[in-house]
N, C-alpha and C positions, 0 to 999 in steps of 0.2 A: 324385365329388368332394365332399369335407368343406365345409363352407359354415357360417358362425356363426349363432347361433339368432335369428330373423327379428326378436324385442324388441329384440336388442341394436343392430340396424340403425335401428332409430328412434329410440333414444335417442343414439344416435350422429348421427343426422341430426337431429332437433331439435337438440342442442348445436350441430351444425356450422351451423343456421340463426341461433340466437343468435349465435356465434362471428362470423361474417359480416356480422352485425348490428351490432355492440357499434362496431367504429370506425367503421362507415360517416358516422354522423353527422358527426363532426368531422371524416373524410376531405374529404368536399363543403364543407365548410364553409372546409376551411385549406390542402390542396393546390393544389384546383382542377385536376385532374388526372383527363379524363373515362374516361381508360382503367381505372384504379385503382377510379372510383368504380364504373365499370359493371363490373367484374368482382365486386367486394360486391354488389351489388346482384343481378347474373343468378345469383351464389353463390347467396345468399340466396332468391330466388324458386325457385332447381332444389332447395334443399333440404328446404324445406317443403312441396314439390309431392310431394319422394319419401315424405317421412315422412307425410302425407294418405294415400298413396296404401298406405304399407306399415300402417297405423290399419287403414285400410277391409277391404284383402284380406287380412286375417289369416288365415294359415289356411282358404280360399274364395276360389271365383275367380268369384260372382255377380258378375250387371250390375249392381249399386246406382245408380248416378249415371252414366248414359251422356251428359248431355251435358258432366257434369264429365272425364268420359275423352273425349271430341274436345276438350275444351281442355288437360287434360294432356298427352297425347299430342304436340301440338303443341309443349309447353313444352319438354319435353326433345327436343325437336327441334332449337328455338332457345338451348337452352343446349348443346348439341353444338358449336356453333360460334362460340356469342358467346362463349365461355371464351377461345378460340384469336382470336377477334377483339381481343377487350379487351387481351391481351396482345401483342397487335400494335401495338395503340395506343401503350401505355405505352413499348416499344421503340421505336416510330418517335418520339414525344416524347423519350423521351431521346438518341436520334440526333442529332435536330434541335435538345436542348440542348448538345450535346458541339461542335456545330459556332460556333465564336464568334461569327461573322460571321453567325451569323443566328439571333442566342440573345432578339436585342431581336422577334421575329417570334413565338416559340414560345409565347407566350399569348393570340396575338389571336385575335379573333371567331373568323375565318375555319377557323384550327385547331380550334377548339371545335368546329364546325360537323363539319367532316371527320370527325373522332372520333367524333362520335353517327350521323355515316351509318354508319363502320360497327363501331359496336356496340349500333347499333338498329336500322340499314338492314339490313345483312343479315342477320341473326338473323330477322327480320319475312320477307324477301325468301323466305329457307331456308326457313319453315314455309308460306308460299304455294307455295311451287313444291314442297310433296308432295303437295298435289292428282295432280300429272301420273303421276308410280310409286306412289300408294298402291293396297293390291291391294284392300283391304275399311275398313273401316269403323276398328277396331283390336282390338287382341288383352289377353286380360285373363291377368296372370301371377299365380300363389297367391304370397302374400307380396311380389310388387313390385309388384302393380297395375297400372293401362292402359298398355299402350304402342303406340308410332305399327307399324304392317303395314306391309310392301312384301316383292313378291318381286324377287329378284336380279336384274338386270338391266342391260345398260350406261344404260339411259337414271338407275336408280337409283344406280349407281355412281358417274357422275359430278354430280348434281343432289344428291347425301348424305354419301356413302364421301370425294370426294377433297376437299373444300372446307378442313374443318379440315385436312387434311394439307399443302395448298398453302396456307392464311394462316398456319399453324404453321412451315413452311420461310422465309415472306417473313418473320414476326416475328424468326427466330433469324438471319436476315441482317444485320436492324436491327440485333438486339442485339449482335451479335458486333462491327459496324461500329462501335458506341458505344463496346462496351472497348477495342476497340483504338485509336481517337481515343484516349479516356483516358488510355491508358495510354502515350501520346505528348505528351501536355501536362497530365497530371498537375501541371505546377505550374502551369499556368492553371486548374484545375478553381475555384478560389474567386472566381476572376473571371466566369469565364459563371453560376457558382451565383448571386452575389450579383446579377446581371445581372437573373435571375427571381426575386421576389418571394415567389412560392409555394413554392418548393425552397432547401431546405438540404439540407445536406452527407448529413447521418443520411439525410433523405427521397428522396434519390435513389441512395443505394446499396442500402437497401432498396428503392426498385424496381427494379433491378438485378437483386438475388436473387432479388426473388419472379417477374420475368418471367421467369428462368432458370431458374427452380424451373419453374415452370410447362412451358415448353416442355421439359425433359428428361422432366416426367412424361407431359404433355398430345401432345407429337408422337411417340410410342413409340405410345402407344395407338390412336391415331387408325388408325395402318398396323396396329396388331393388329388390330383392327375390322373395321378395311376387307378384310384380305386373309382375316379369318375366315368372313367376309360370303360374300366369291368360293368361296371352297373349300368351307364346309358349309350353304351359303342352299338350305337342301331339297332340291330337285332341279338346283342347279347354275345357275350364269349363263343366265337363259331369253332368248329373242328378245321384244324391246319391241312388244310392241301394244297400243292405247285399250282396246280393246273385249277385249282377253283380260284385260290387270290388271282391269278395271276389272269385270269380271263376276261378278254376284253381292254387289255392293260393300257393302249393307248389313249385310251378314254380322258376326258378333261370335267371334273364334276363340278359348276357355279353357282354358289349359293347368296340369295340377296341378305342385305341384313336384319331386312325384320327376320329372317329366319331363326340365324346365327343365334343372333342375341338371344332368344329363348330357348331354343335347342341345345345352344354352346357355350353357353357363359364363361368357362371358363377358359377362353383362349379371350376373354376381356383381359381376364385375372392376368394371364402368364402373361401378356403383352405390358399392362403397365406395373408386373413385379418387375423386370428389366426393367423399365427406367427406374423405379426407385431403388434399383441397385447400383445404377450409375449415380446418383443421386448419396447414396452411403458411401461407396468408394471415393467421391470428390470431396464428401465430408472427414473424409481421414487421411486424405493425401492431398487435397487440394491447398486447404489453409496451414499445411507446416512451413517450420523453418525455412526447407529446401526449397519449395513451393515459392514461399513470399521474395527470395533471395532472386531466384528465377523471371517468378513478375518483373520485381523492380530492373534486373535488368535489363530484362528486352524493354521494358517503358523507356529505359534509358537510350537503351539500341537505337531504338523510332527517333528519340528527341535527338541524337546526336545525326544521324542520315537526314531527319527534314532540316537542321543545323546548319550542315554543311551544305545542302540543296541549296538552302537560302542564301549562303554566303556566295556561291559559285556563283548564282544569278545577278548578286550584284555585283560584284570582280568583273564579270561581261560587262555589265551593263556602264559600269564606272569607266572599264580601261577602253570602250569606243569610242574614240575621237570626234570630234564632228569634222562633217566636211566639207574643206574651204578650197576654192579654185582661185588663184590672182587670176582679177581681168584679163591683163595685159601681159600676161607670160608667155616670153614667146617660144614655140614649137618650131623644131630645126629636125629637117630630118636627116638621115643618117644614109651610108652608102647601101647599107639593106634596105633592101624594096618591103615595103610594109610596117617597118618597124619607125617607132615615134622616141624621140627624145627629148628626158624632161632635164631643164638648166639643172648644172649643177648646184650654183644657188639662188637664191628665191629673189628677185630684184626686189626693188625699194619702192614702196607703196606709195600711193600718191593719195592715201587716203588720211591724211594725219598721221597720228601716233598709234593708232590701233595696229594689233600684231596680224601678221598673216601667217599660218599652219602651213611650212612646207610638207606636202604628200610627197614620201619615199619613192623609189621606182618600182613599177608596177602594179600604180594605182593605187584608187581608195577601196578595191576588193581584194587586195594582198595585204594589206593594210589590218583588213579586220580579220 
């Protein structure tokens, strides 16, 4: 299987880390919208985890940083499923904005609350509970770097394989239940919009799309995964025991990539599905209003600091004097030993009409 050259996967993944970046800020700040923000955000951390990771194993599958791989490993664990979580959110918010009668409820605490259980609870929950199917320690891939081990197994199957596919089915029920509200009171839509504060019209049709986007990419995969998992996880679905996963645990397993790639094709797939989801989410949040508003003024920010930089440099450079000594001036000293005194005014030059700069006291480096 043809596979794209491993730099071009990093420089694709940093952008898609920036990409992920660039609205977050103003997201958190003007939606308030925790599904939204936490899908930037878990974007954002799973794509700088890849691109770290594709830096490090360039080429080589040494242990460099093993306990930076038990924290990676874990990451994209919890971003396996908070992608599908965050998009559940954003769905069940806009469900529960479509609904009128209970459009005055859809920003309190309470909701707030719910939303970071789970697009923080279970994402956290998901990387604790692979303690139970992890078979060793983790495995290190050439050009993708650490990833979480487990062998096949029902207890791995339903603890890993089916979570995202089951919050991926409940999100796309939300969503569906929202368009079709909608699209039965369509001419109330600006009444429940204006109801909530944080959402306009533009802001919630883009989230719209980008949760549909998401689930038509995000729950096709998940069951690729899952049932790729069943069919070639090595030796086939094993029987669940402690003491057999768990055997040997410390172990480090490194695989080169002629392997991978025909072995495991699809940890190609899931590597550059993330970036083309950073990729969609920049394309629905990156060129709005808020967005362009935002650009323009940090461009403005920059032009006004290099602005002022410039002016500052030449204010110095204009208000230093040059500097002039008369010849002939003469020094008197004073009843203190060491100390010099300069006339108090400047005698009469013997040079023509040219001016002579009397230097104040204490010199021409008090001066400047």
């Amino acid at each position: 299987m043809a596979t794209p050259p491993d730099w071009l996967f990093s420089a694709f993944s940093f952008s898609a880390f920036i990409l992920a970046s660039l609205p977050l800020f103003w997201q958190i700040k003007a939606s308030g919208n925790v599904g939204a923000c936490s899908l930037a955000i878990w974007s954002a951390v799973g794509y700088l985890n890849s691109f770290i990771n594709s830096i490090i194993w360039r080429n080589n599958t040494v242990n460099w940083a093993p306990v930076w791989c038990d924290i990676s490993s874990r990451v994209y664990l919890g971003m396996n499923v908070a992608i599908s979580a965050s998009s559940l959110c954003i769905n069940r918010r806009l469900y529960r904005v479509s609904q009128v009668t209970s459009v005055q409820t859809t920003q309190t605490r309470r909701a707030d609350i719910e939303d970071l259980c789970m697009t923080v609870g279970i994402p956290l929950l998901h990387m604790a509970l692979y303690i139970i199917y992890q078979g060793h320690r983790f495995d290190i891939y050439e050009d993708i770097g650490c990833f979480p081990e487990f062998p096949v197994t029902p207890v791995s199957i339903v603890l890993r394989d089916i979570w995202p596919v089951i919050i991926s089915i409940i999100a796309a029920a939300y969503g569906c239940g929202a368009f079709v509200r909608l699209a039965r009171l369509k001419y109330e839509t600006s009444k429940f919009l204006s109801a909530n504060s944080h959402l306009t019209r533009s802001f919630y049709w883009r989230l719209m799309a980008l949760a549909g986007t998401e689930l038509l990419i995000g729950t096709p995969l998940s069951i690729f995964i899952m049932v790729w998992d069943i069919r070639n996880g090595g030796f086939g679905v094993q029987p669940y025991s402690w003491s057999r996963v768990h055997s040997n645990f410390s172990r480090v397993v490194q695989y080169p990539a002629s392997y991978w790639k025909i072995k495991a094709p699809e940890l190609e797939i899931s590597r550059w599905d993330d970036v083309l989801s950073a990729l969609i989410f920049f394309a629905f949040f990156g060129f709005s209003e808020d967005a362009q508003k935002n650009y323009r003024r940090f461009w403005n920010f920059l032009l006004a600091k290099c602005t002022i930089l410039q002016t500052r440099k030449k204010s110095v450079q204009n208000s230093t004097p040059p500097l002039q000594i008369h010849p002939t001036a003469p020094i008197k000293p004073t009843s203190q030993e060491g100390s010099i005194e300069f006339p108090a005014q400047p005698p009469s030059s013997s040079f023509g009409s040219r001016d002579i700069e009397y230097v104040p006291r204490g010199g021409p480096a008090d001066h400047c």
